[in-house]
Backbone bond lengths (Angstrom), bond angles and torsions (degrees), N, CA, C in turn:
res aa  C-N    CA-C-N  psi(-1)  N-CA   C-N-CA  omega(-1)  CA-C   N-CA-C  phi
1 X - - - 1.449 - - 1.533 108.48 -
2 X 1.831 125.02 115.36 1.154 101.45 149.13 1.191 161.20 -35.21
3 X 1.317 127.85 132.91 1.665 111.49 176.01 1.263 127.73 -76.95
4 X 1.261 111.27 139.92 1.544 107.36 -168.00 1.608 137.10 -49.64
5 X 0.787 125.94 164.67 1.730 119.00 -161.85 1.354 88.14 -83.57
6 X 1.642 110.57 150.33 1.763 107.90 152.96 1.401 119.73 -71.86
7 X 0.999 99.60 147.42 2.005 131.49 -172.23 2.033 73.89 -66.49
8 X 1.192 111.26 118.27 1.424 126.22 141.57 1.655 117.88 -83.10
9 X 1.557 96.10 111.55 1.812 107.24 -177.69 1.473 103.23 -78.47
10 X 1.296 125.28 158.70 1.710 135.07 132.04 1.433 112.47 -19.18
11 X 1.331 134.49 116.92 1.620 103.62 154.06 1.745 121.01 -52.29
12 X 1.078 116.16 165.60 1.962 107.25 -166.44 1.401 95.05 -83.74
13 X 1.522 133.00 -13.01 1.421 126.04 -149.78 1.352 93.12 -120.83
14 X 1.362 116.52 8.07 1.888 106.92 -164.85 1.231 93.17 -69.97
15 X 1.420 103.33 149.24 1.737 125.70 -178.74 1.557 112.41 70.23
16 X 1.406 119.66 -17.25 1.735 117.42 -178.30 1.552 97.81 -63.02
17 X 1.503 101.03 157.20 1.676 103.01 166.32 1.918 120.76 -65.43
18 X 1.051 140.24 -173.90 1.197 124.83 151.24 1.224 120.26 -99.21
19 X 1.742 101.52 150.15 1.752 98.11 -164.62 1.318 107.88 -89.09
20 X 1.069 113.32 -170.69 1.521 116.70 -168.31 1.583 128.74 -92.29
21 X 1.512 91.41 101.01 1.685 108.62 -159.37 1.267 123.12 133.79
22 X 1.481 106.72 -18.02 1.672 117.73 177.76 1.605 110.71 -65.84
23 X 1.026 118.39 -27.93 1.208 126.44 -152.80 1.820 89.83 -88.86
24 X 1.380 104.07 -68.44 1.755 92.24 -176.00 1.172 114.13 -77.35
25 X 1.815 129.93 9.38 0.833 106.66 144.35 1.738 139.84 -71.93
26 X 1.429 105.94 -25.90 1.193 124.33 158.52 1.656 110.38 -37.27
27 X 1.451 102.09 -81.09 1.459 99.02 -171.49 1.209 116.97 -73.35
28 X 1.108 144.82 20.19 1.560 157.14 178.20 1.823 103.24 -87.27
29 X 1.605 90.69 -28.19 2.114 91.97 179.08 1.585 85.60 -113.87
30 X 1.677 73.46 169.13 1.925 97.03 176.76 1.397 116.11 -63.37
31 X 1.102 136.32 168.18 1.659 128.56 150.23 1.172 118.61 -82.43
32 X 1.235 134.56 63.09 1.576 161.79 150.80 1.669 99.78 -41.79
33 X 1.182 92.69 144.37 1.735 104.48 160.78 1.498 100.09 -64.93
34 X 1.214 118.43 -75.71 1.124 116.09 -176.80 1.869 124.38 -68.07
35 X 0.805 88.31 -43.71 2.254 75.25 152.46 1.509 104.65 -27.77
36 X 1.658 104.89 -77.30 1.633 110.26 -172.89 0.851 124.84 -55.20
37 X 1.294 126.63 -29.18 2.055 121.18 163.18 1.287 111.52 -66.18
38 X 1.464 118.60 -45.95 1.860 107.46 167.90 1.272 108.71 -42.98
39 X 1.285 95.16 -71.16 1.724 93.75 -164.73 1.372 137.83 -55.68
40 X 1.749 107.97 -20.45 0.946 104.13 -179.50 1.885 115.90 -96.29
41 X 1.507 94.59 10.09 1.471 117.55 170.76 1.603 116.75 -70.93
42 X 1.630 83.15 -70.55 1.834 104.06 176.85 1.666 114.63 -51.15
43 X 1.641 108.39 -49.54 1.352 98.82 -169.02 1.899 111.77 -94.41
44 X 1.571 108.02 11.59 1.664 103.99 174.37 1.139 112.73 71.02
45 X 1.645 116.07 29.41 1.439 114.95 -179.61 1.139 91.32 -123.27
46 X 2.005 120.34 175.07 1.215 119.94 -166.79 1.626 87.49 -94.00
47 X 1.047 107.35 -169.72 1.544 145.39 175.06 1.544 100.77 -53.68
48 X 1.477 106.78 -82.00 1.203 135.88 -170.46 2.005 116.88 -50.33
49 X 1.539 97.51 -33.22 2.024 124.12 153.09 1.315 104.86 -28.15
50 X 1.603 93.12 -76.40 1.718 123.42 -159.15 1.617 91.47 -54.73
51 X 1.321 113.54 -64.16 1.809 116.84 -163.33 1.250 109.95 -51.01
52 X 1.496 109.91 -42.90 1.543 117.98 171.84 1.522 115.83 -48.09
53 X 1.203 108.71 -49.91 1.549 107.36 -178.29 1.238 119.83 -71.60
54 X 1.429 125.57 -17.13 1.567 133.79 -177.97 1.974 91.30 -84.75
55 X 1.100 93.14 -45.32 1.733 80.27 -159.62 1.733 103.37 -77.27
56 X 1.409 136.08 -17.50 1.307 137.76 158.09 1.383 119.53 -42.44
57 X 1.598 105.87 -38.05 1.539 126.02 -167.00 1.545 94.23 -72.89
58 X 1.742 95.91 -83.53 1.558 108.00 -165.83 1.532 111.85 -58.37
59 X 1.524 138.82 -16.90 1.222 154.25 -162.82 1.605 122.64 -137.32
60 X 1.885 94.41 64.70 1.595 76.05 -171.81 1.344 150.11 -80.12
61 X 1.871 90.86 -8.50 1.627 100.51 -170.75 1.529 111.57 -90.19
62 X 1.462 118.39 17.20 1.279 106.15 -156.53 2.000 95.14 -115.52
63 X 1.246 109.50 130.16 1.771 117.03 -171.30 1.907 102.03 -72.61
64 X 1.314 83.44 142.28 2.036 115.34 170.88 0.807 132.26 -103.50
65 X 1.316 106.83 -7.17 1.625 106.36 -165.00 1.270 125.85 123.65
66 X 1.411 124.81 151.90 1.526 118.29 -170.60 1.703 128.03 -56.15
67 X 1.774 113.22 -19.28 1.255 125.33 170.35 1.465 112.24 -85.89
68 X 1.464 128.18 -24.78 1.292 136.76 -168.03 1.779 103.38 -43.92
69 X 1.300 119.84 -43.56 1.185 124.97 -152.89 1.543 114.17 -82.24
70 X 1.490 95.23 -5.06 1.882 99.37 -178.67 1.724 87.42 -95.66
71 X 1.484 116.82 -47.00 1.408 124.25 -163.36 1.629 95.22 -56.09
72 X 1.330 123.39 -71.56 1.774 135.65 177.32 1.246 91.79 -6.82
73 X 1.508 119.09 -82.54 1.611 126.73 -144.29 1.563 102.96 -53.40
74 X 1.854 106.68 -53.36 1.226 108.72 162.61 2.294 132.96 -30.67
75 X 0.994 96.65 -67.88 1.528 105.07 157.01 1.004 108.62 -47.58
76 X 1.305 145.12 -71.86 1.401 131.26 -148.01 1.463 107.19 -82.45
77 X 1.178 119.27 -0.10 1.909 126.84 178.88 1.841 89.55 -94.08
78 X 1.434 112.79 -67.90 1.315 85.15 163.42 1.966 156.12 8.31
79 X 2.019 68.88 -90.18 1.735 98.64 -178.01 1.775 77.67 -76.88
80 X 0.735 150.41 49.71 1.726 128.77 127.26 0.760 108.89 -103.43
81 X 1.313 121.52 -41.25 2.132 134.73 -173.48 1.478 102.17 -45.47
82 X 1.382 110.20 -39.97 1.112 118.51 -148.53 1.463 115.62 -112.47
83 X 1.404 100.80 21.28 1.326 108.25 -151.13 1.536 144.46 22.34
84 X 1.065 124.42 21.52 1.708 151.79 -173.73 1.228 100.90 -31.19
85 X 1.280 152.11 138.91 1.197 163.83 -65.19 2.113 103.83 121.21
86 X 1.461 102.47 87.66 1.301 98.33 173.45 1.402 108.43 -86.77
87 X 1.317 122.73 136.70 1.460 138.48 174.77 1.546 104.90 -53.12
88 X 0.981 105.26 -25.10 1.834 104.35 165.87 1.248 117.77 -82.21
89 X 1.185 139.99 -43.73 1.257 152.11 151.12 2.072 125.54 -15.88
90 X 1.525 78.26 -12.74 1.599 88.87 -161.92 1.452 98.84 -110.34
């Protein structure tokens, strides 16, 4: 008999805004597979959160979705803080 699948939770933060620091902490690491399972561990966001925020960064002209556009502005205040430098950009 197989063993049962794990119970997949909510992340606790899905739909919250990000708090202040999440964001460059995000872009402060690579977009790693494994970056995105930490992170989307540590900060209670899904998987799919984290990817969103890498590909907003590195990919800006391309649309996410109807919330993307509050999150965008967010990132890109960020990537100034932080001076971020997209490899496309160059």
């Amino acid at each position: 008999m197989a063993a049962p699948k794990r119970l997949q939770r909510k992340p606790e933060h899905k739909g919250d805004r990000y708090r202040e620091g999440e964001l460059e902490l995000i872009l402060n690491l690579a977009p790693t597979h494994d970056n995105v399972r930490r992170l989307a561990k540590s900060l209670g966001r899904s998987i799919k959160a984290i990817e969103i925020v890498y590909r907003i960064a590195y990919q800006p002209g391309r649309p996410f979705g109807r919330d993307a556009e509050i999150q965008r502005s967010k990132i890109e205040q960020a990537k100034s803080s932080l001076r971020f430098i997209s490899a496309l950009a160059q």
